[in-house]
C-alpha positions as CSV (number, residue, x, y, z in Angstrom):
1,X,119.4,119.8,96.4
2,X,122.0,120.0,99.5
3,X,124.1,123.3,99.6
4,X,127.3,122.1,101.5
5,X,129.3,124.8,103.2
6,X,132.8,125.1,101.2
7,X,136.4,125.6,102.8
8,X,135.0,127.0,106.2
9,X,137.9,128.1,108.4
10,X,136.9,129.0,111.9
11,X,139.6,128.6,113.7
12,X,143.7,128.6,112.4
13,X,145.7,125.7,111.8
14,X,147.2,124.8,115.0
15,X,149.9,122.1,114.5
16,X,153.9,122.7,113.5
17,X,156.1,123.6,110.8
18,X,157.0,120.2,108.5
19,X,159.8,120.2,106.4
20,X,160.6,116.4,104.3
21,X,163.5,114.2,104.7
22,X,165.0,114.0,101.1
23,X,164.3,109.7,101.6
24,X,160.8,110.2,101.7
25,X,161.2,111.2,97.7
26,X,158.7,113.5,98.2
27,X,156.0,111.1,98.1
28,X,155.5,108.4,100.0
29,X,153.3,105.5,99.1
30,X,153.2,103.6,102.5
31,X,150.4,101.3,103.3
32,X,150.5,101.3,107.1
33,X,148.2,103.4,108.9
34,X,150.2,103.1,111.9
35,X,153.0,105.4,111.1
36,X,150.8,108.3,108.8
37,X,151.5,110.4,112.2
38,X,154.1,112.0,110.1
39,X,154.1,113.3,106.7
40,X,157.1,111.3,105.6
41,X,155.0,108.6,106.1
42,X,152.2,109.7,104.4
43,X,149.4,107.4,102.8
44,X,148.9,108.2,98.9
45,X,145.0,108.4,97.8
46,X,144.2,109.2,94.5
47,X,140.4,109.9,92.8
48,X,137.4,108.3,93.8
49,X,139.1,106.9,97.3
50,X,137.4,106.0,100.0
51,X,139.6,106.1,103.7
52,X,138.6,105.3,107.3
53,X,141.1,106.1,109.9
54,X,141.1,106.7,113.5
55,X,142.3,109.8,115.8
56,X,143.9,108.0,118.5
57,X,145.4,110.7,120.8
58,X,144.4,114.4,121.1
59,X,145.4,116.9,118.6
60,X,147.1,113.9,116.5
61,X,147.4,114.8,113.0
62,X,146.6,111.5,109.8
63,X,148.8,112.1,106.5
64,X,147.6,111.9,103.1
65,X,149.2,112.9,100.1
66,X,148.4,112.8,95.9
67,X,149.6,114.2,92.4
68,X,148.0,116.2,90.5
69,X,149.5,115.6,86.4
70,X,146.9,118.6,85.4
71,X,145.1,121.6,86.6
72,X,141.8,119.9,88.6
73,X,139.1,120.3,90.8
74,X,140.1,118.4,94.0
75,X,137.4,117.6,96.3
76,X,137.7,116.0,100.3
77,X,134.9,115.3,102.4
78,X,135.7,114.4,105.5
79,X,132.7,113.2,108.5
80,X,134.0,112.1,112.2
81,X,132.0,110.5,115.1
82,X,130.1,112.5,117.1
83,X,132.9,112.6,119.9
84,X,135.6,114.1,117.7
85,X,136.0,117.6,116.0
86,X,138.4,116.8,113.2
87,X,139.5,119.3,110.6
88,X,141.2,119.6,107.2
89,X,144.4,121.1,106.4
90,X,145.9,121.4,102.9
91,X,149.7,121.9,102.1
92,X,151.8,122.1,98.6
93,X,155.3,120.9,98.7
94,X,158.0,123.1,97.8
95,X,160.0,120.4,95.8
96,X,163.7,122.5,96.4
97,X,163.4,123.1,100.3
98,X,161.1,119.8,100.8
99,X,158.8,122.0,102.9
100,X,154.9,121.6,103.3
101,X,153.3,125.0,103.0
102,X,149.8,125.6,104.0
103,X,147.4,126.6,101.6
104,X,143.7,125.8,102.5
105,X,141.9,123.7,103.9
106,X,138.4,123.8,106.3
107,X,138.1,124.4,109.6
108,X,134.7,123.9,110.7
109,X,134.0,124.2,114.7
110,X,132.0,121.3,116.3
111,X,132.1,117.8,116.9
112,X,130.9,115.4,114.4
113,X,130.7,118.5,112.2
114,X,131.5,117.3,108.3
115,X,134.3,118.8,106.9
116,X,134.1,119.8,102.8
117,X,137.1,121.5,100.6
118,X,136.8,121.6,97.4
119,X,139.2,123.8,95.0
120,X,140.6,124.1,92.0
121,X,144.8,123.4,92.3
122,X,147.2,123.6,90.3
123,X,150.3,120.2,88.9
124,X,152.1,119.6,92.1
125,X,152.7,117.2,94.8
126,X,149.8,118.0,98.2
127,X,149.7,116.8,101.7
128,X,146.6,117.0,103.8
129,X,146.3,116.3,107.3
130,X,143.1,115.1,109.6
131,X,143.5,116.8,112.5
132,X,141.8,116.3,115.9
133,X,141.3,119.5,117.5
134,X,138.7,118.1,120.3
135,X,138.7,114.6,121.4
136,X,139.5,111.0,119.6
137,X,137.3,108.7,117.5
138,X,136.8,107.4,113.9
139,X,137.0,109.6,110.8
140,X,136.4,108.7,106.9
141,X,137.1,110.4,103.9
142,X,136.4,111.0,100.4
143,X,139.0,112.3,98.0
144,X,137.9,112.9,94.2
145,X,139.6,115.0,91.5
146,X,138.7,115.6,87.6
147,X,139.6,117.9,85.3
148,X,137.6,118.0,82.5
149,X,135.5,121.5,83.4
150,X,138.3,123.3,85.9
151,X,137.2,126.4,83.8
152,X,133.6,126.9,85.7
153,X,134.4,125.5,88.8
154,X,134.1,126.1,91.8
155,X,130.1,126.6,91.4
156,X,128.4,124.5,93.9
157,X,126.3,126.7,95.3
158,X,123.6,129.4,94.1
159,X,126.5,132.3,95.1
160,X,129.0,131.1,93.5
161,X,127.0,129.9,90.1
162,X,129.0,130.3,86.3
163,X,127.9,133.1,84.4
164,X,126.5,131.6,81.3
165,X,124.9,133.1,77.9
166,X,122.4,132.2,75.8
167,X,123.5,129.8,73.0
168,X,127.0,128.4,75.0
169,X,127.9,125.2,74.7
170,X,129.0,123.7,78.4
171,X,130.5,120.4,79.2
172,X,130.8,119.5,82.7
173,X,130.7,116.3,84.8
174,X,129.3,115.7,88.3
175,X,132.6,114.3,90.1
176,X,131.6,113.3,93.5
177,X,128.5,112.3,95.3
178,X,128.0,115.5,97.1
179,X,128.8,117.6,93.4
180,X,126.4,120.0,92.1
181,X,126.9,122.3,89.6
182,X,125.0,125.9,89.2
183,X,125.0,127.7,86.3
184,X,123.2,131.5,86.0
185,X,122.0,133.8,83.1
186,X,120.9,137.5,82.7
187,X,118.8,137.9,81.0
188,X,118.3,142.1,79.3
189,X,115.7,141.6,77.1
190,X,112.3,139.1,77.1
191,X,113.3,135.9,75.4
192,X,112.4,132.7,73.5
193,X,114.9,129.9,74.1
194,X,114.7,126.0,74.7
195,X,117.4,124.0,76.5
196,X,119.5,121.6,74.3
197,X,121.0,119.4,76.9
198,X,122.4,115.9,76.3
199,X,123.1,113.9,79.4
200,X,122.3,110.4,81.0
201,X,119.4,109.5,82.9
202,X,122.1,109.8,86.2
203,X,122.1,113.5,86.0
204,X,118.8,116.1,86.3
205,X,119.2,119.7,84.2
206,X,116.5,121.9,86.5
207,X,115.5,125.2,86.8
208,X,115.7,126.3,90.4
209,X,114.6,130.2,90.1
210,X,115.2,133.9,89.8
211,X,116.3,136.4,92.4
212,X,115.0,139.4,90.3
213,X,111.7,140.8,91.7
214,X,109.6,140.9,88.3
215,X,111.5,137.6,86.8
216,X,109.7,135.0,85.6
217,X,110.2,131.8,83.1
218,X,108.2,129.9,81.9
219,X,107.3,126.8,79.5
220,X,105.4,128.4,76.4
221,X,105.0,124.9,74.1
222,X,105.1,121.7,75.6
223,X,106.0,119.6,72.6
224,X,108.4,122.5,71.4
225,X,110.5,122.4,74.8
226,X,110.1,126.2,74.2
227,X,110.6,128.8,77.0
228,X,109.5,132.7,77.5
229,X,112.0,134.5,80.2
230,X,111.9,137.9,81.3
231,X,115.2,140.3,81.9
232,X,116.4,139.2,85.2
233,X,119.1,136.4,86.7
234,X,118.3,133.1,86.6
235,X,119.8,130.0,88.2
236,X,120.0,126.0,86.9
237,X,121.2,123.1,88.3
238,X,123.0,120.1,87.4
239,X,122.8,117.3,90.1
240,X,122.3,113.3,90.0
241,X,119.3,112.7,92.4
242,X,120.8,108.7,93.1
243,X,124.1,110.6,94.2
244,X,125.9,109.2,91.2
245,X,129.7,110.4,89.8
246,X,131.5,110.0,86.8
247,X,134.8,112.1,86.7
248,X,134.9,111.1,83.0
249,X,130.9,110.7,82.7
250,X,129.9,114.2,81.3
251,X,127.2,116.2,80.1
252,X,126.2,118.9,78.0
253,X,124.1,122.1,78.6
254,X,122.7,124.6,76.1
255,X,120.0,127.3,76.4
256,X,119.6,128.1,72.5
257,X,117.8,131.0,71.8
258,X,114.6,130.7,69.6
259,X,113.6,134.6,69.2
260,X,112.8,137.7,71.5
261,X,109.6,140.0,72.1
262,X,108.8,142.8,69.9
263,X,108.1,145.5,71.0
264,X,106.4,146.0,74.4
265,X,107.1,143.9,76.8
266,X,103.7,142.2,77.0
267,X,103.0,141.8,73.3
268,X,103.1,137.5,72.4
269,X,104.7,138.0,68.6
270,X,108.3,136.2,68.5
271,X,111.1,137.4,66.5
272,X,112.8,134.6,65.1
């Protein structure tokens, strides 16, 4: 599974203050590429969009805009030629003064270096530019956005994992090729459970470890899908190995909790 660095900002945002011309409506949906140079003239993408685009002078700067209706997960992952350093830069529109403030974006330093911002935003009306810092060349883009589990995102890596309990019900859905969701338990006392997942043959449910020195889980019954875990933190993964997406597609994860140890901590008699 491929940990990709989120949001990285290594350097500031170095292009100008934008404010809208009231004709643009606040959001443009022009088709040629040609003029994108400007944020009036912004090009609209909306989920699961694919855009290839071309820095054609130093430090030039490609519009993009889109709507969010609902509170979602927007995801942009951007890759450049090996000649250009492009970057990311995010902006909400103030919708009385028609000006694009700044809010995110990532930053990465390096040519050819792939660019990856993914956040959880708010309704509103967004620009983003792709901006050359180094050099010219080809770019391409992926924009996605769902909706459906905004309440445990962003948790695509092991540091950022949701906090889970034992007998939790979680929907989610893998929304873009490079998505992975992490999930993490503690664990206080030695436990029975068994995971009571439902998902299609797209997605993988795996267990990918503990970072507590004396953790340790462990399959007890194979027919019985029955687990023993020790008191610890302990970290799962949702992922499609094929690089498949639904943001509409989703899955469900629960570990249900069987029984726990009496007694000493060594003892085999299950409480149930």
């Amino acid at each position: 599974m491929r940990q990709l660095h989120l949001s990285i900002m290594e350097r500031s945002y170095f292009g100008e203050s934008y404010t809208l011309s009231e004709e643009a409506q606040a959001y443009s949906k022009g088709s040629d590429s040609s003029n994108n140079t400007d944020p009036n003239y912004a090009i609209t993408v909306s989920n699961d969009t694919a855009v290839q685009g071309t820095i054609e002078v130093a430090n030039e700067m490609r519009w993009y805009t889109f709507r969010l209706d609902k509170k979602s997960t927007v995801t942009l992952l951007l890759n450049s030629v090996e000649e250009l350093d492009a970057d990311i830069y995010l902006f909400t529109l103030n919708q009385e003064s028609y000006e694009l403030e700044m809010i995110g974006g990532s930053a990465a330093e390096g040519k050819g270096v792939s660019e990856y911002f993914r956040h959880v935003m708010e309704p509103g009306i967004y620009y983003f530019a792709v901006a050359g810092y180094e050099s010219i060349g080809g770019y391409a883009f992926g924009y996605y956005e769902s909706s459906i589990d905004v309440g445990y995102e962003i948790n695509d890596g092991m540091d950022i994992a949701t906090e889970i309990k034992f007998d939790e019900n979680i929907t989610g859905v893998i929304d873009g090729p490079s998505d992975t969701d992490w999930y993490k338990i503690t664990v206080n006392k030695r436990t029975i459970f068994k995971y009571a997942n439902s998902m299609s043959d797209e997605f993988v449910f795996k267990y990918v470890g503990t970072d507590s020195a004396n953790g340790s889980c462990y399959k007890l019954m194979e027919y019985k899908n029955l687990y023993d875990i020790k008191p610890g933190t302990y970290y799962f993964a949702v992922y499609s190995p094929t690089h498949s997406y639904s943001a509409t597609k989703t899955y469900t994860i629960c570990l249900e909790k069987v029984g726990m140890l009496c007694g000493d901590e060594e003892a085999d008699l299950i409480a149930i």
